[in-house]
C-alpha positions in Angstrom: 50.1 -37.6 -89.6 53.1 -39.1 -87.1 50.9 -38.5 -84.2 47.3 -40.5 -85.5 49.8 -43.2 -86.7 52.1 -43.1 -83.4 48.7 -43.1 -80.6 47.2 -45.8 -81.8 50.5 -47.6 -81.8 51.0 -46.6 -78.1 47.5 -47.9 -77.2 48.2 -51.3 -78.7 51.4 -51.3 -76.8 49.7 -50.1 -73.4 47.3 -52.5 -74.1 49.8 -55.5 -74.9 51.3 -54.5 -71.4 48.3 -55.0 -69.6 47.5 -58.1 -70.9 51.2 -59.6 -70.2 50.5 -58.4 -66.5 46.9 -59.8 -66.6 48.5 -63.2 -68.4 51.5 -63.4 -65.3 48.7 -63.2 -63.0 46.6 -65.9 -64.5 49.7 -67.9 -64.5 50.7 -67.2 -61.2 47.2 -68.1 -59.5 47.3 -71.8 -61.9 50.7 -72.3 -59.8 48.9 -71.7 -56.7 46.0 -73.3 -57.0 47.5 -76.3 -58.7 50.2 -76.4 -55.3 47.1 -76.1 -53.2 45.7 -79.2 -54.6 48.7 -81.1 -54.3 48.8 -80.5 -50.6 45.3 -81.1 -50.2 45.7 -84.2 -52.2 48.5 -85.2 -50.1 46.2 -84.5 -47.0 43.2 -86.7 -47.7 45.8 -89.3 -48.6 47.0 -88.9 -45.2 44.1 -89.0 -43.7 42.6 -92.2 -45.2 45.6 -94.1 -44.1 44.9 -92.8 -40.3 41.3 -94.1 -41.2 42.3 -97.4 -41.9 45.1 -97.7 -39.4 42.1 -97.3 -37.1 40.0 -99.7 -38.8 42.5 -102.3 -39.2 43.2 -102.0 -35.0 39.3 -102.7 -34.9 38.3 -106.2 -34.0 37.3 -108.2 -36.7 33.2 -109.9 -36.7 34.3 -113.2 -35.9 36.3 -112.2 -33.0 35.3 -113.2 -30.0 36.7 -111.0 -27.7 34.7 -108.5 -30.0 33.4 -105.4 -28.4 30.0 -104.5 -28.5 29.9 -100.9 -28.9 26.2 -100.2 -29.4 25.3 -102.0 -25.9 23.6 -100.0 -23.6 26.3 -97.9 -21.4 26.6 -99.6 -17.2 24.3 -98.5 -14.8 26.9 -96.2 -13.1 27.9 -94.2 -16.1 23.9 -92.6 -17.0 
């Protein structure tokens, strides 16, 4: 009688096993991908500040010394 009482006992405990592992590894890829996001986060961040470093440089409309970039390129350079 030890032995139908004792395998099912050892199944739930090989099973309770497994799902620690299964429950580490959940845990451990929410730490990753959570880390990930932060850097990527961190990166767009970065990158709209470039972006308006760059558009802040840019002349404004009412400038006159404005550029304008959508004229037709010089003779020499088609």
């Amino acid at each position: 009688m030890s032995e139908l009482t004792n395998n099912p006992h050892t199944r739930l405990q090989d099973s309770l096993v497994r799902l620690e592992a299964k429950s580490k590894a959940l845990l451990a890829a929410v730490e990753q991908t959570h880390k990930e996001r932060l850097a990527l986060e961190n990166k767009i961040e970065d990158a709209q500040n470039r972006i308006q470093n760059i558009l802040n440089k840019l002349p404004s409309p009412g400038d006159s010394g404005q550029l304008d970039l959508l004229a037709a390129a010089p003779e020499g350079d088609k």
